[in-house]
C-alpha positions in Angstrom: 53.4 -34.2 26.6 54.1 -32.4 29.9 51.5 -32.8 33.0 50.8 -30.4 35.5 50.3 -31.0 38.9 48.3 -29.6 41.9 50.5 -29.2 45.2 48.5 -28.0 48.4 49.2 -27.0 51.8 52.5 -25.9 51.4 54.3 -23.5 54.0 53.7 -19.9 53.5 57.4 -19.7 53.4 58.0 -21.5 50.0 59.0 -20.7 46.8 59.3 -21.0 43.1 62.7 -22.0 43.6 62.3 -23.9 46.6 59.1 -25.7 44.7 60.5 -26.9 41.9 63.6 -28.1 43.7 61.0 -30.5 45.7 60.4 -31.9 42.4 63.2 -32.3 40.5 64.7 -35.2 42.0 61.9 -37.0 40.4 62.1 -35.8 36.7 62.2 -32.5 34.3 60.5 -29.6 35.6 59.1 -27.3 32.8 57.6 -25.1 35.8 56.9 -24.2 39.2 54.9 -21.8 40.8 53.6 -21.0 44.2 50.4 -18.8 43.8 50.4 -15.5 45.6 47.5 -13.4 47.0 46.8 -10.3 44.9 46.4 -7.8 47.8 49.3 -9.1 50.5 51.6 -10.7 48.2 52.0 -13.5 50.1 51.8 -17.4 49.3 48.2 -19.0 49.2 49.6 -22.2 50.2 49.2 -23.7 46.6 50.7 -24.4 43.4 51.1 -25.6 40.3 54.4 -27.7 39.0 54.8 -28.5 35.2 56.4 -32.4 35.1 57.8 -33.1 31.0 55.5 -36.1 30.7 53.3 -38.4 32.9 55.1 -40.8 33.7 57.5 -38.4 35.9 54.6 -37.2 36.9 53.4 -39.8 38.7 56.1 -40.8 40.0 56.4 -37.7 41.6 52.8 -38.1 43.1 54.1 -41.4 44.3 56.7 -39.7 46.1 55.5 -36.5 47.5 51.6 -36.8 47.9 51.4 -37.1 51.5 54.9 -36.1 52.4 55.9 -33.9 55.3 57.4 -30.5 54.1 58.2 -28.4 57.1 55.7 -29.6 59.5 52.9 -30.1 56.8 51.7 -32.8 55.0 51.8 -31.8 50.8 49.1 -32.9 48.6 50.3 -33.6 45.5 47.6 -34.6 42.5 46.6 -34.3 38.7 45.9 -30.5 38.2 42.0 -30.0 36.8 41.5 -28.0 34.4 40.7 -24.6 35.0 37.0 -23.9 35.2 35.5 -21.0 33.8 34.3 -18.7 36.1 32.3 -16.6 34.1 32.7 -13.1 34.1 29.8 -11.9 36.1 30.9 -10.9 39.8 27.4 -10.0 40.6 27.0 -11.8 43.8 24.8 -10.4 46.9 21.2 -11.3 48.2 19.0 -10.3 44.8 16.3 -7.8 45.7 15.9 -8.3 49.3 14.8 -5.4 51.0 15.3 -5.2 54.8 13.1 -5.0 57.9 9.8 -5.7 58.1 7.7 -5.4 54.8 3.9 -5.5 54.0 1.5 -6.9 56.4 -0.1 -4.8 59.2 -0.6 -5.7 62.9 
């Protein structure tokens, strides 16, 4: 069963390509991606990296996590599952109106 695995502050400059290479002198890569910002198209500093089973996995944690990758030290960990962020993008302050309300002087 594959694993995935979180890998953080990675140099804007990185790649798929240049990702999964990282990884695969530590077992089968089923996939690598660096996650890009919708508006600028450009690197978030994260990704994701599909090892084929845990054990290469973890071996690649062993490796990596804490490893300098030009000039910054990777995280590497266990993915998390995805939380569901609901759908609701209603942020905001509620019904707050502004200035001074009620009350007399």
């Amino acid at each position: 069963m594959s694993k995935k695995l979180y890998v953080g502050n990675l140099a804007y400059s990185v790649t798929d390509s240049a990702l999964e290479a990282m990884f695969t002198a530590h077992g089968t890569v089923q996939s690598a991606q660096v996650i890009m910002d919708r508006e600028t198209g450009r690197s978030k500093g994260f990704g994701f990296v599909e090892m084929s089973n845990d054990q290469e996995a973890q071996n690649a944690i062993k490796a990596l996590n804490g490893q300098q990758n030009d000039g910054r030290a990777l995280t590497v960990n266990e993915a998390k599952p995805r939380e569901d962020r609901g759908g609701s993008r209603s942020g905001g302050y509620g019904n707050r109106s502004g200035g001074r309300s009620g009350g007399r002087y």
